[in-house]
C-alpha positions as CSV (number, residue, x, y, z in Angstrom):
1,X,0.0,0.0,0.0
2,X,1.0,3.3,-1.1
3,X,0.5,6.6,0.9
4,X,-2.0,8.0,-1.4
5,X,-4.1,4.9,-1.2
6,X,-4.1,5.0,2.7
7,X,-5.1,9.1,2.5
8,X,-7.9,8.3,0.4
9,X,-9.4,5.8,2.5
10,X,-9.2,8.0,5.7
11,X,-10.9,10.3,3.9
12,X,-13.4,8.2,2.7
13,X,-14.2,6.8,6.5
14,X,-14.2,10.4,7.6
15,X,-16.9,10.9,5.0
16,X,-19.1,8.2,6.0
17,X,-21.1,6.3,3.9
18,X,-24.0,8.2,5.2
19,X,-23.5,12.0,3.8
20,X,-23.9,10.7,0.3
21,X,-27.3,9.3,1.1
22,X,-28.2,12.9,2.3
23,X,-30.1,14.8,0.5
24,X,-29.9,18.8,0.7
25,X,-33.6,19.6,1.8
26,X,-32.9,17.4,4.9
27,X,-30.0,19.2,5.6
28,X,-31.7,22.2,5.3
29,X,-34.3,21.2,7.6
30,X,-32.0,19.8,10.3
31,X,-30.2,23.4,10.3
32,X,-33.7,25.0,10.7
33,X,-34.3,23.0,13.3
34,X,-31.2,23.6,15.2
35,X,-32.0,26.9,14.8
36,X,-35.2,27.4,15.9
37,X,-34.4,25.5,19.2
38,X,-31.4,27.6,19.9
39,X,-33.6,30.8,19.1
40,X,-36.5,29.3,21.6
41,X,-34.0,28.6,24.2
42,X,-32.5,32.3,24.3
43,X,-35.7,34.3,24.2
44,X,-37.3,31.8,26.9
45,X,-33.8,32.9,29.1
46,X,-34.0,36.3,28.1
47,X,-37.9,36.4,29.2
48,X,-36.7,34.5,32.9
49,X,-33.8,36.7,33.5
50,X,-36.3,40.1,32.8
51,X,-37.2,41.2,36.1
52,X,-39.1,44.9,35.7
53,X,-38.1,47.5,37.8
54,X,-41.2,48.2,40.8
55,X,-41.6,52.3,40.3
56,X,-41.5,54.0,43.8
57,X,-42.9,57.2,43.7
58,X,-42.5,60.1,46.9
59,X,-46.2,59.2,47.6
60,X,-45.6,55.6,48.1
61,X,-42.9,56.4,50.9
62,X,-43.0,57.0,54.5
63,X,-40.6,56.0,57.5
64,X,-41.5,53.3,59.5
65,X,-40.2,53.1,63.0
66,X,-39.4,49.4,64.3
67,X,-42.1,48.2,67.2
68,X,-40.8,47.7,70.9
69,X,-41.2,44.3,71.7
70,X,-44.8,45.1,73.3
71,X,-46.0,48.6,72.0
72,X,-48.0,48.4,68.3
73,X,-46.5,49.3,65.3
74,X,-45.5,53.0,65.4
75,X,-45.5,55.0,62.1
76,X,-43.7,58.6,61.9
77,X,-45.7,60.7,59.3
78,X,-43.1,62.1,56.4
79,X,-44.4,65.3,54.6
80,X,-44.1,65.3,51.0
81,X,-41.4,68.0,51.1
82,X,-39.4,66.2,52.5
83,X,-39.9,63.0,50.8
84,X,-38.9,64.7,47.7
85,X,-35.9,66.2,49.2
86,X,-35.0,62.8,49.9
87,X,-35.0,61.1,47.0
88,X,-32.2,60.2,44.0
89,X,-32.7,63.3,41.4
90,X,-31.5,61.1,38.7
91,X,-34.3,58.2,39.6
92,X,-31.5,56.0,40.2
93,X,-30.1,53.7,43.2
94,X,-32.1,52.4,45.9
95,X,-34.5,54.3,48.1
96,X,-33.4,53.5,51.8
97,X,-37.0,54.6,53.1
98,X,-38.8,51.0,54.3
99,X,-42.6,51.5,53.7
100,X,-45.2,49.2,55.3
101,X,-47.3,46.6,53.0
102,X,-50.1,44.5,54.1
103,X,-50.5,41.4,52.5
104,X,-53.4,38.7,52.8
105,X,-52.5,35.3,51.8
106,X,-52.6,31.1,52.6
107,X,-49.4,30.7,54.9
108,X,-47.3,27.5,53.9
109,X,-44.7,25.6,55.2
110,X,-41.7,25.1,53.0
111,X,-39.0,23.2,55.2
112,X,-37.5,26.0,57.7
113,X,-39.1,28.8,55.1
114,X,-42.6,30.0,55.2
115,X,-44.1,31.1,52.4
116,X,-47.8,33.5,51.9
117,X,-49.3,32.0,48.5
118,X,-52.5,33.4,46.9
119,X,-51.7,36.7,47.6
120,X,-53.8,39.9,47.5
121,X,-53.4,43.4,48.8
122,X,-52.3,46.9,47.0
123,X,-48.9,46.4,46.8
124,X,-49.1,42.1,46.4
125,X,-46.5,41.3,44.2
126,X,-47.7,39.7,40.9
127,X,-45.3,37.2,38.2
128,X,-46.1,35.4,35.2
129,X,-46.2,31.7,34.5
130,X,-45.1,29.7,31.3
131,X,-48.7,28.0,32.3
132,X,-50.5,30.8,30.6
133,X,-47.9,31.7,28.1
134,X,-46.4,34.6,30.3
135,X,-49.3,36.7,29.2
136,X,-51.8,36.7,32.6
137,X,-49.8,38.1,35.7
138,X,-51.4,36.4,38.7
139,X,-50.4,36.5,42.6
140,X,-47.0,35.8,43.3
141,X,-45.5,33.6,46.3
142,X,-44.2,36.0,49.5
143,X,-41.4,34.6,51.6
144,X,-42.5,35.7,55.3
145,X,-39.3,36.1,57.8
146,X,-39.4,36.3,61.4
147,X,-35.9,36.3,62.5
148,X,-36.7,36.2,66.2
149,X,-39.9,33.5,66.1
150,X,-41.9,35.9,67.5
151,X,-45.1,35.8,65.7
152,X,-45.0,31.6,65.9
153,X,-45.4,31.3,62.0
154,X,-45.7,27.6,62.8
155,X,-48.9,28.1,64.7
156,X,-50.4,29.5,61.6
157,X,-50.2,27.3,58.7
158,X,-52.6,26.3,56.4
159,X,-54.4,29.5,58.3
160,X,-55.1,32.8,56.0
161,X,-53.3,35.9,57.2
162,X,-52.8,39.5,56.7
163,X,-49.3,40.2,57.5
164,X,-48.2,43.9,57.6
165,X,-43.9,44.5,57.4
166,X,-41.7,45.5,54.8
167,X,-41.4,44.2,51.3
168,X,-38.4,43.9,49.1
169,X,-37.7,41.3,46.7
170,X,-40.7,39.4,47.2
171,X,-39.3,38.8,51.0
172,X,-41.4,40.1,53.6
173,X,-40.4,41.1,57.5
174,X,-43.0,40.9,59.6
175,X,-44.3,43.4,62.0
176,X,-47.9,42.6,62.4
177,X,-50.0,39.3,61.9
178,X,-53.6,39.0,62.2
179,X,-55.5,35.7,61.3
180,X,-58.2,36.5,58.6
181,X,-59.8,33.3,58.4
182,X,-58.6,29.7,59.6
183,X,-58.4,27.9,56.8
184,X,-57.0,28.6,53.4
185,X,-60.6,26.8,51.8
């Protein structure tokens, strides 16, 4: 065996037997594919990763003063003027004013987590689900914390409660809990 013979074999094996039997419009319709999943797959990430930014308006801001461990929740009124004054003039960076949110919702146990599902209230947070094609925003799930286990979340699950604190990234702080009704049903 010469070199030349041994080249062209390799080449042929690299070849396969199988792109001959090919014909162009499958190959064609094998790149579309490949190309429509890869499209699908980015523009389902890019629709996961978009999170819109909540607008917070001077209005919607007021301080909130942190309860003693027996008085009620004890609000300091904030004037417009100087909720104004307070805020970013270019609309940017993160407001440091906490403002209390009640939300009403089924309270479920998720391991050491407790979560408010069902939600409804004002300022409820809402999301959208592949379920309906991302098109219907519906309640979204509240993570309630209670760092010192004061409020016994464990009392009240599977219980429907309105839970006033403040909100930020659908994470909720609890600073007062009242039962609404005593089953989620």
């Amino acid at each position: 065996m010469d070199f030349k013979s041994v080249r062209k074999r390799i080449t042929a094996a690299k070849k396969g037997p199988r792109a001959k039997n090919i014909s162009p419009r499958v190959r064609i319709e094998r790149t579309v594919g490949v190309v429509l999943v890869v499209l699908m797959g980015a523009a389902a990430m890019m629709l996961a990763a978009r999170r819109p930014e909540p607008a917070v308006s001077p209005a919607m801001t007021s301080k909130v003063v942190a309860p003693a461990e027996d008085s009620p929740v004890a609000k300091t009124p904030v004037s417009h003027a100087a909720a104004k004054g307070s805020a970013p003039k270019n609309g940017s960076g993160n407001a440091t004013v906490a403002s209390a949110v009640t939300i009403t919702g089924c309270l479920e146990q998720d391991n050491d987590a407790f979560k408010l599902k069902d939600t409804e209230g004002e300022e409820a947070p809402t999301s959208r689900s592949w379920k309906s094609g991302f098109l219907k925003k519906r309640p979204a799930t509240v993570t309630v914390l209670d760092a010192s286990h004061r409020w016994k979340l464990e009392k009240h699950v599977g219980e429907r409660i309105s839970v006033t604190g403040s909100l930020v990234d659908r994470e909720m702080q609890v600073r007062t809990l009242s039962r609404v009704t005593p089953s989620c049903s």
